[in-house]
VOPAGU-2260 file (C-alpha; in pm, 1 decimal, decimal comma):
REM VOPAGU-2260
SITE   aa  ch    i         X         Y         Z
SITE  UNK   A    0    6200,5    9219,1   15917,0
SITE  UNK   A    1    5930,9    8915,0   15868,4
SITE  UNK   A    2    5932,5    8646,5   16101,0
SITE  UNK   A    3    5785,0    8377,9   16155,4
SITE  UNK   A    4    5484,5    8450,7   16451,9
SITE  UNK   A    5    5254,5    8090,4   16446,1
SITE  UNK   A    6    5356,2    7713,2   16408,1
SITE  UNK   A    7    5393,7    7608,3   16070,1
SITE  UNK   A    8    5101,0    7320,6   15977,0
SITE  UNK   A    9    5396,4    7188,1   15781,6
SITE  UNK   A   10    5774,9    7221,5   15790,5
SITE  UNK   A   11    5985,5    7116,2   15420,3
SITE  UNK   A   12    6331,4    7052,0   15454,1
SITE  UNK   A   13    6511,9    7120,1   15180,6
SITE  UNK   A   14    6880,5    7034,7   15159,0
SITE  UNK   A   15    7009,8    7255,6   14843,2
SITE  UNK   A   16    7313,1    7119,2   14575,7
SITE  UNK   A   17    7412,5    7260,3   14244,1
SITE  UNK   A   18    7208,4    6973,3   14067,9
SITE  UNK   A   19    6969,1    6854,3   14266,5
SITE  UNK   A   20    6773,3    6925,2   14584,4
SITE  UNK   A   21    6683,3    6637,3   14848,5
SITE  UNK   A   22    6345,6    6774,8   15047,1
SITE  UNK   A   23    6213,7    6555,6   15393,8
SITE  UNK   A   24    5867,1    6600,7   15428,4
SITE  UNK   A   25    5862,5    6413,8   15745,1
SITE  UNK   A   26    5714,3    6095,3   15551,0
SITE  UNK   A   27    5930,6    6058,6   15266,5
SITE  UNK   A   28    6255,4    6171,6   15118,4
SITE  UNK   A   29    6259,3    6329,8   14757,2
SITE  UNK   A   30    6510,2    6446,9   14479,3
SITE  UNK   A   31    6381,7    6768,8   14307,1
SITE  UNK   A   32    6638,9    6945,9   14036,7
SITE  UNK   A   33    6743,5    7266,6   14119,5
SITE  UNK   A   34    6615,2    7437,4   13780,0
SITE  UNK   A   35    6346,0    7716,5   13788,7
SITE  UNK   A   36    6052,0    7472,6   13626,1
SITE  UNK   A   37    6086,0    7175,1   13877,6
SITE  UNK   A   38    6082,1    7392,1   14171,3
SITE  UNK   A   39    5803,3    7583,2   14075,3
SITE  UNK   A   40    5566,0    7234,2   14014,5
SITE  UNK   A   41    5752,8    7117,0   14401,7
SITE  UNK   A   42    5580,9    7454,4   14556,5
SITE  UNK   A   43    5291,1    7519,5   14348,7
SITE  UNK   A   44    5056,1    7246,7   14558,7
SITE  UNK   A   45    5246,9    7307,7   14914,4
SITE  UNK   A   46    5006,5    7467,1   15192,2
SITE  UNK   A   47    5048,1    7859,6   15205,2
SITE  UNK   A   48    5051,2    7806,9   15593,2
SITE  UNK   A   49    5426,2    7594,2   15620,7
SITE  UNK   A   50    5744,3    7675,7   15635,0
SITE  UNK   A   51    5996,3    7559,8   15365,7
SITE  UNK   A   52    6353,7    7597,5   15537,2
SITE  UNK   A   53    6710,5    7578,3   15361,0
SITE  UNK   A   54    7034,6    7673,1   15450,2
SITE  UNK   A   55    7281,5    7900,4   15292,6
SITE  UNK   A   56    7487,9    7766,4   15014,9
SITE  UNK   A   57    7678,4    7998,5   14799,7
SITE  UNK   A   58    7373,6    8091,5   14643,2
SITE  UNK   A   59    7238,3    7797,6   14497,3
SITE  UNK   A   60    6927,9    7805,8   14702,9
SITE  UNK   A   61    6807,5    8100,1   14588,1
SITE  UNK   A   62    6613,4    7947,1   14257,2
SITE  UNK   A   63    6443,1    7757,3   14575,8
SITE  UNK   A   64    6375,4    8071,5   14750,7
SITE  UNK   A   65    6238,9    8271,0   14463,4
SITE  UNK   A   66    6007,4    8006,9   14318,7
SITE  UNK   A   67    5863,9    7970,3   14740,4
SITE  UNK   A   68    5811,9    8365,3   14710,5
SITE  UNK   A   69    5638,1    8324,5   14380,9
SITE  UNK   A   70    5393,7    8095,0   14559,7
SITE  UNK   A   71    5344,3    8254,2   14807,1
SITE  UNK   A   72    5468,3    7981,4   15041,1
SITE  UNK   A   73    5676,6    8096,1   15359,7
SITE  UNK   A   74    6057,2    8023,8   15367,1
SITE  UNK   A   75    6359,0    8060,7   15572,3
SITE  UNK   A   76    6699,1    8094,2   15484,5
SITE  UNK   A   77    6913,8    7924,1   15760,9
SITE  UNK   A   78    7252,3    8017,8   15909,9
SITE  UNK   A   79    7478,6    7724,5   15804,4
SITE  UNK   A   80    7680,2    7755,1   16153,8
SITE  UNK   A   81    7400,2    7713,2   16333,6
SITE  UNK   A   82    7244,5    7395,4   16128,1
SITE  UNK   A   83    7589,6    7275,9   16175,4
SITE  UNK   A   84    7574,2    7340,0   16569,4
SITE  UNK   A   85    7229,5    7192,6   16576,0
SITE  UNK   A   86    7292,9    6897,6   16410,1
SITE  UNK   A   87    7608,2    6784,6   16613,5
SITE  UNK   A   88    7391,2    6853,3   16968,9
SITE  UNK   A   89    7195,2    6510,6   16906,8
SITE  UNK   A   90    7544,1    6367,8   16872,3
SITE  UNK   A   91    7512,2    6268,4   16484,5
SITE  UNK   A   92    7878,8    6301,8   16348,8
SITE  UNK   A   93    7771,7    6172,6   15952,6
SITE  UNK   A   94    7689,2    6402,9   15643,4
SITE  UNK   A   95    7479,1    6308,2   15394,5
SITE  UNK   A   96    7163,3    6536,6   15208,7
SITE  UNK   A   97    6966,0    6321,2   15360,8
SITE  UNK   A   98    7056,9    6362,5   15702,9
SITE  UNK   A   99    7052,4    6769,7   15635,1
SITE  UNK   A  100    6765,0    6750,7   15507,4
SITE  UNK   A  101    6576,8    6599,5   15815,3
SITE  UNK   A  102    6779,2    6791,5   16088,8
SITE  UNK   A  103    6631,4    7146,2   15824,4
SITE  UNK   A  104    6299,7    6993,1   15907,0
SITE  UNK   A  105    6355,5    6939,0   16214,9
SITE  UNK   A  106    6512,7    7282,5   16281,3
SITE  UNK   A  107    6240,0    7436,9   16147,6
SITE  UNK   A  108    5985,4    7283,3   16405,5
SITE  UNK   A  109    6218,1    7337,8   16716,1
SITE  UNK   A  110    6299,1    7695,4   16611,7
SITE  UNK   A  111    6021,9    7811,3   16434,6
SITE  UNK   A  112    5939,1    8125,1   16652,7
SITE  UNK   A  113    6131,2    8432,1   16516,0
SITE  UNK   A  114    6283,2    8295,5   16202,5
SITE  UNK   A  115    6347,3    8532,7   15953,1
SITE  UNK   A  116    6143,3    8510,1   15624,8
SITE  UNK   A  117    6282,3    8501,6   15315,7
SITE  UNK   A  118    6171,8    8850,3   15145,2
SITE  UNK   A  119    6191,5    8949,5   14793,1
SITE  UNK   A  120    6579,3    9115,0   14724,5
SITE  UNK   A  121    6603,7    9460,2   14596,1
SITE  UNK   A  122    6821,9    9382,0   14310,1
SITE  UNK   A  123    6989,3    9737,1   14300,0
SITE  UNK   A  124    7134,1    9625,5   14663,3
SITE  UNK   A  125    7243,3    9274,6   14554,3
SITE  UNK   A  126    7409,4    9417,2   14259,5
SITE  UNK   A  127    7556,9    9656,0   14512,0
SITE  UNK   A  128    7694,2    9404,7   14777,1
SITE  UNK   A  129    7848,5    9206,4   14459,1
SITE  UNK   A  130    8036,1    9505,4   14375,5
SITE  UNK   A  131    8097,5    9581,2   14731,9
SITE  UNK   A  132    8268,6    9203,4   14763,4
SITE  UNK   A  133    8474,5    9176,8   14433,7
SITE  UNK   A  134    8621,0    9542,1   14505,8
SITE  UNK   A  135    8747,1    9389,9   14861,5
SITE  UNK   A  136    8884,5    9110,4   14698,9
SITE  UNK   A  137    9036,9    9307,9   14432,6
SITE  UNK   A  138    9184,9    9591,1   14709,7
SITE  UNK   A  139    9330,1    9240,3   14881,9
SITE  UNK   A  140    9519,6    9105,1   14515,9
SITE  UNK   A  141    9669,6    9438,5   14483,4
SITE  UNK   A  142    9853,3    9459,9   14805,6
SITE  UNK   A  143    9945,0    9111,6   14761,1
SITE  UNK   A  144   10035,1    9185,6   14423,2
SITE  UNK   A  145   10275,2    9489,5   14537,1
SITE  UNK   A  146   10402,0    9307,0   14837,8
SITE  UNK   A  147   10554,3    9049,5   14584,1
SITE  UNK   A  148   10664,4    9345,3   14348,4
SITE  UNK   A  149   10871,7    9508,5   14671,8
SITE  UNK   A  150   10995,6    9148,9   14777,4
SITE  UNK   A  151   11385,8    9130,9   14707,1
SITE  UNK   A  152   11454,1    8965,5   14435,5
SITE  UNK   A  153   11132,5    9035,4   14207,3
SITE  UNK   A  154   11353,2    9278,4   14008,7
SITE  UNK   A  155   11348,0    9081,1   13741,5
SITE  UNK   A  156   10981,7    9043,3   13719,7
SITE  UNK   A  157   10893,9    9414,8   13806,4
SITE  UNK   A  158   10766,2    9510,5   13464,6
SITE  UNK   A  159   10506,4    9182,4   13508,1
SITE  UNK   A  160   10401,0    9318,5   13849,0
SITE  UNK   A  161   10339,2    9596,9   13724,6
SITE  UNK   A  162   10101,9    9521,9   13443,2
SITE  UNK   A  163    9895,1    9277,0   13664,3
SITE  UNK   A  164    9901,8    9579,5   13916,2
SITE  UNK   A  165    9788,8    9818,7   13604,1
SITE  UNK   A  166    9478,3    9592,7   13533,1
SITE  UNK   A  167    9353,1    9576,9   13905,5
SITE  UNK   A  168    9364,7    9932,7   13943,8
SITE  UNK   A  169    9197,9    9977,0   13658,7
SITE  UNK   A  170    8940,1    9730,1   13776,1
SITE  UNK   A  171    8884,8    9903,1   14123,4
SITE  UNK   A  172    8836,1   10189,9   13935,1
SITE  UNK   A  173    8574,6   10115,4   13702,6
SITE  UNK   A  174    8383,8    9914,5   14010,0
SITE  UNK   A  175    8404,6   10254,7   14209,3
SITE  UNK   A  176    8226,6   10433,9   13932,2
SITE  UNK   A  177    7979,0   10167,7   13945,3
SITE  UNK   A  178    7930,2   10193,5   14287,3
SITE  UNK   A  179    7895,3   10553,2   14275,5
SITE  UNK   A  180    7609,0   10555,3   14029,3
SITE  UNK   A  181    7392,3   10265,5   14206,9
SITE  UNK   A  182    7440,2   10477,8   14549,3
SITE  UNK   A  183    7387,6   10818,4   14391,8
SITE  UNK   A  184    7088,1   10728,1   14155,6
SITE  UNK   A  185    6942,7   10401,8   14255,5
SITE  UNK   A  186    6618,1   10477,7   14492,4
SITE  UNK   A  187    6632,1   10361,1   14769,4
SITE  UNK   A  188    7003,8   10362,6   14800,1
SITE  UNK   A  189    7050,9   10743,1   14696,1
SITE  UNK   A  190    6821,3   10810,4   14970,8
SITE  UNK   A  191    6999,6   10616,0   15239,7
SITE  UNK   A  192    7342,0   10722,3   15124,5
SITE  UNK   A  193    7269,9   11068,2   15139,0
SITE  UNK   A  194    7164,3   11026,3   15518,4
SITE  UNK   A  195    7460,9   10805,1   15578,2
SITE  UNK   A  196    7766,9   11030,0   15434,3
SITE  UNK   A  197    7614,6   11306,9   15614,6
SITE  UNK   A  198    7714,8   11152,5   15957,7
SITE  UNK   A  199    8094,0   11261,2   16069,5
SITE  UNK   A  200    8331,1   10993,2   16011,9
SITE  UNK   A  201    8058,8   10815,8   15739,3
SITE  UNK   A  202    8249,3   10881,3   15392,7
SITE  UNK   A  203    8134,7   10732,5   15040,5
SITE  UNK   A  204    8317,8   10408,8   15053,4
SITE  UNK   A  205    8188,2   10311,8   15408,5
SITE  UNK   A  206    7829,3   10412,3   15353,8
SITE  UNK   A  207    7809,7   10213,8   15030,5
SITE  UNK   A  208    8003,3    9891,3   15194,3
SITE  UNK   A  209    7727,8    9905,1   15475,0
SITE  UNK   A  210    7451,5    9926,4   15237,0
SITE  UNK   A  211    7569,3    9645,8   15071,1
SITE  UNK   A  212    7699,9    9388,2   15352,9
SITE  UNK   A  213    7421,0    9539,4   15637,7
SITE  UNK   A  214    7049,7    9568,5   15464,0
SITE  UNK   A  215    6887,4    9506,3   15809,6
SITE  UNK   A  216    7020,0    9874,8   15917,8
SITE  UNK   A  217    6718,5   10072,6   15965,2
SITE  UNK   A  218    6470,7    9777,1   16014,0
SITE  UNK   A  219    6589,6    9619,7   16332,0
SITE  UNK   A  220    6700,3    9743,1   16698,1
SITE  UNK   A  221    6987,8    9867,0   16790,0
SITE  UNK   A  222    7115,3    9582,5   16945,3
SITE  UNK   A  223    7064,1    9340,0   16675,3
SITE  UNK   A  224    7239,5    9588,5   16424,6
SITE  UNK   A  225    7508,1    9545,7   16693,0
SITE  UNK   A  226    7540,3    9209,5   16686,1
SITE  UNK   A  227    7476,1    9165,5   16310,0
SITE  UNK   A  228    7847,0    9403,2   16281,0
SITE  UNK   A  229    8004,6    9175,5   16494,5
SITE  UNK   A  230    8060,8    9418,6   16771,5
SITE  UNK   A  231    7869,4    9258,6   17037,7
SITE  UNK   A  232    8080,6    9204,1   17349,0
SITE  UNK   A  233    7969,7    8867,4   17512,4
SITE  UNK   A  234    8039,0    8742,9   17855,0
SITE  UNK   A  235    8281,2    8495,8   17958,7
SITE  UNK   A  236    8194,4    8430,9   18343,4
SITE  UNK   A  237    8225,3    8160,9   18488,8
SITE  UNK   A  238    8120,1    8106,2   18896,8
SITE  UNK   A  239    8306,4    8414,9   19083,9
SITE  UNK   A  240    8573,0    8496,3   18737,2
SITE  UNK   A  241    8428,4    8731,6   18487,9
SITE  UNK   A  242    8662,7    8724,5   18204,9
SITE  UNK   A  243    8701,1    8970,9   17961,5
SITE  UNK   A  244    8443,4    8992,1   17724,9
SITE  UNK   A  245    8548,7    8997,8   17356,1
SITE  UNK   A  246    8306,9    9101,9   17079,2
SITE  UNK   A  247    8271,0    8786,9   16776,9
SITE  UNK   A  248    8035,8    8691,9   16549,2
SITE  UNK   A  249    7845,8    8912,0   16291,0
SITE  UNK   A  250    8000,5    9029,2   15941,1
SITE  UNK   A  251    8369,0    9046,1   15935,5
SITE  UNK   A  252    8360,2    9262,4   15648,1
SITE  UNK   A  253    8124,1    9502,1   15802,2
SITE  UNK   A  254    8328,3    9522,0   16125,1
SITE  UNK   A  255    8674,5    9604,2   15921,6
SITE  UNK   A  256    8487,2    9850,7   15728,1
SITE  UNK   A  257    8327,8   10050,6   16041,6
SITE  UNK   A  258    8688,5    9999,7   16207,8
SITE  UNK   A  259    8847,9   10272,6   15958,8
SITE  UNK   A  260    8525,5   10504,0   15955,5
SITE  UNK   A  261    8610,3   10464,6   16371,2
SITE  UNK   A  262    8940,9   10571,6   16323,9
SITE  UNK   A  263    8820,2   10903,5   16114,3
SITE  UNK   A  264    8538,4   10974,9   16402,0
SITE  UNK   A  265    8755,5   10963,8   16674,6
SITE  UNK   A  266    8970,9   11232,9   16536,1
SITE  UNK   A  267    8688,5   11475,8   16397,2
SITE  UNK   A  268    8323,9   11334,2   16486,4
SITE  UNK   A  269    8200,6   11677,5   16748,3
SITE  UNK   A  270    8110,7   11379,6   17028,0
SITE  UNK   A  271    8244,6   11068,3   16929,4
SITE  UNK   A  272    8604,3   11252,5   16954,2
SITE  UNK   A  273    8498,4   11376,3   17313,9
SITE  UNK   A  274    8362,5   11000,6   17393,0
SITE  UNK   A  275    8668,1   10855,4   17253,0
SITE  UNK   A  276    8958,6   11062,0   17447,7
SITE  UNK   A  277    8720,7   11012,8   17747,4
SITE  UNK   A  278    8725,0   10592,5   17743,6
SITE  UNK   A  279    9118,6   10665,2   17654,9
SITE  UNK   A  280    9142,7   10874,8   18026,7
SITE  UNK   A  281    8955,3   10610,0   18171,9
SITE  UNK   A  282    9221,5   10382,7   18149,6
SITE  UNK   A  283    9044,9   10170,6   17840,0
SITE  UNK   A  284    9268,0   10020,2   17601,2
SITE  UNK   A  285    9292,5   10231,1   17191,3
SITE  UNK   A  286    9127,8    9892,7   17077,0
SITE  UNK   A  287    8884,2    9882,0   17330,0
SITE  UNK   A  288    8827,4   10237,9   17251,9
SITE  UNK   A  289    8780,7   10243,6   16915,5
SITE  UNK   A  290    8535,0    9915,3   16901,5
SITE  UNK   A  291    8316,9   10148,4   17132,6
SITE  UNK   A  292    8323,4   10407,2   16914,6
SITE  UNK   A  293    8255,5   10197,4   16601,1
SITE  UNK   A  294    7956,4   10032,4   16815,3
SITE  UNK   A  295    7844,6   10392,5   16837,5
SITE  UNK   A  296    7838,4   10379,8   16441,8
SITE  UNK   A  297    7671,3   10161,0   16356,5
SITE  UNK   A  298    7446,3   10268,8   16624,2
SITE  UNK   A  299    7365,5   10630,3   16458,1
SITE  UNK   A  300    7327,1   10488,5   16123,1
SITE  UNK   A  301    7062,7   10228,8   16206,0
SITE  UNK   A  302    6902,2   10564,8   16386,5
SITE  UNK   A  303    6977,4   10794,5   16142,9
SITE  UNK   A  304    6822,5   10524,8   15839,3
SITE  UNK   A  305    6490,4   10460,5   16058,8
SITE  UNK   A  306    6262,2   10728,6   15963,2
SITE  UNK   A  307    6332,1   10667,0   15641,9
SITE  UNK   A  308    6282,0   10300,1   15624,8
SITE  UNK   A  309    5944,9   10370,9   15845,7
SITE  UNK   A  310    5836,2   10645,0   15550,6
SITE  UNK   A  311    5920,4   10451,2   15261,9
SITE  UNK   A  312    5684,5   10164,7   15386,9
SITE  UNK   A  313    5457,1   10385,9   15499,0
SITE  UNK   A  314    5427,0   10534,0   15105,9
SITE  UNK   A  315    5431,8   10160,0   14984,2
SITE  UNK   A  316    5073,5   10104,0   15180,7
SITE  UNK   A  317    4778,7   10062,1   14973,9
SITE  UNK   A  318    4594,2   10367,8   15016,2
């Protein structure tokens, strides 16, 4: 993962909308559209040596972000929580794009060290996470969907239910098959799924949903993959009390998704079993239990996905 090692000589911040972009400088403020031409003339003259920094939002930044990599000029996608967070600590309660766009600036000089760059997406894995997402949300309308259908008093409407219910299963269906040909065939995602479903408690559903929601695995430490899954535990002490420490954070979806390939390892993974039953005789609660266990996971797959990773760079170097 890139980050960012030296100070900037320049910092852009760039507050992204559908229509238009506002960008602080730190001399003036500017409106640049968000369409592929205008962005490319905004980056063409900017020094190679700054830092152009934006915030997630809902996708509209990356034209921004592609027409930066095209130049060659450094960028960082930010976390909008944390923008959010940053802004509010110098007590500024107003919103406006041009206020975002000097606290991005800002940002940008203050945290600077270790920001992720902005890297060019392997489309095969963004196609992949879309899939990944809509089949969720499609899993989620069709319990809905037959929750309503079971409700008393939907007699009447059964035979709509059941249609609408028709359709999404036929969706899910069709997405599955697509899902099953980008992890199958698609290099590098064959590669990785093939070392992923071969881990106990790993099937074809989970290994493709962390593919698509955790691209980091295999490229950072273990305890940044942790974190990343949202199974962190944190502390909450305070002078002599040391609460108990709760894990938050990270990718929901990732953490739901590694909570049922848990569930499957601590019946029939050959250690995680053993590892499990042993928290249980320690007194630790089946929650408890199983977060450890899917900790342990995420854990092996970030370990098992290394050497890969490592030799698939190492075959990308120039000779």
């Amino acid at each position: 993962m890139d980050t960012t090692t030296t100070p900037p000589s320049h910092i852009w911040g760039c507050d992204v909308g559908k229509n238009e972009i506002v960008v602080f400088d730190g001399a003036r403020l500017r409106r640049i559209a968000n369409r592929p031409e205008a962005l490319a003339a905004f980056v063409r003259p900017l020094d190679r040596d700054g830092l152009i920094v934006c915030e997630a939002t809902g996708g509209y930044e990356l034209p921004l972000l592609a027409a930066a990599l095209d130049a060659g000029v450094p960028a960082h996608r930010a976390d909008a929580r944390k923008v959010k967070a940053f802004i509010r600590s110098f007590g500024t309660l107003g919103k406006t794009d041009a206020i975002d766009a000097r606290a991005l600036r800002r940002y940008g000089y203050e945290r600077h060290a270790g920001l992720t760059l902005w890297r060019a997406r392997d489309e095969d894995r963004v196609k992949l996470q879309s899939l990944v997402l809509v089949r969720r949300d499609l899993v989620e309308d069709r319990r809905c969907w037959q929750n309503r259908r079971d409700a008393p008093g939907a007699e009447a409407l059964s035979r709509h239910f059941d249609e609408i219910l028709a359709v999404l299963k036929r969706q899910i269906v069709a997405i599955d098959a697509e899902i099953r040909a980008l992890t199958e065939n698609a290099e590098p995602l064959a590669e990785a799924n093939q070392a992923l479903v071969a881990v106990e408690g790993i099937g074809r559903k989970t290994s493709a949903a962390m593919l698509g929601l955790l691209p980091e695995l295999g490229t950072v430490a273990n305890k940044q993959i942790v974190a990343l899954s949202g199974l962190a535990p944190h502390p909450d002490q305070s002078g002599t009390e040391d609460r108990y420490r709760k894990t938050r954070g990270g990718r929901a979806e990732v953490k739901r998704t590694l909570f049922m390939a848990a569930m499957a390892a601590s019946r029939s993974h050959p250690t995680l079993s053993v590892f499990y039953k042993r928290l249980l005789a320690n007194g630790k609660k089946k929650l408890v239990a199983l977060t450890a266990v899917m900790r342990k996971l995420v854990v092996i797959a970030n370990a098992v996905l290394k050497p890969i990773v490592a030799a698939r760079a190492a075959r990308a170097q120039p000779c």
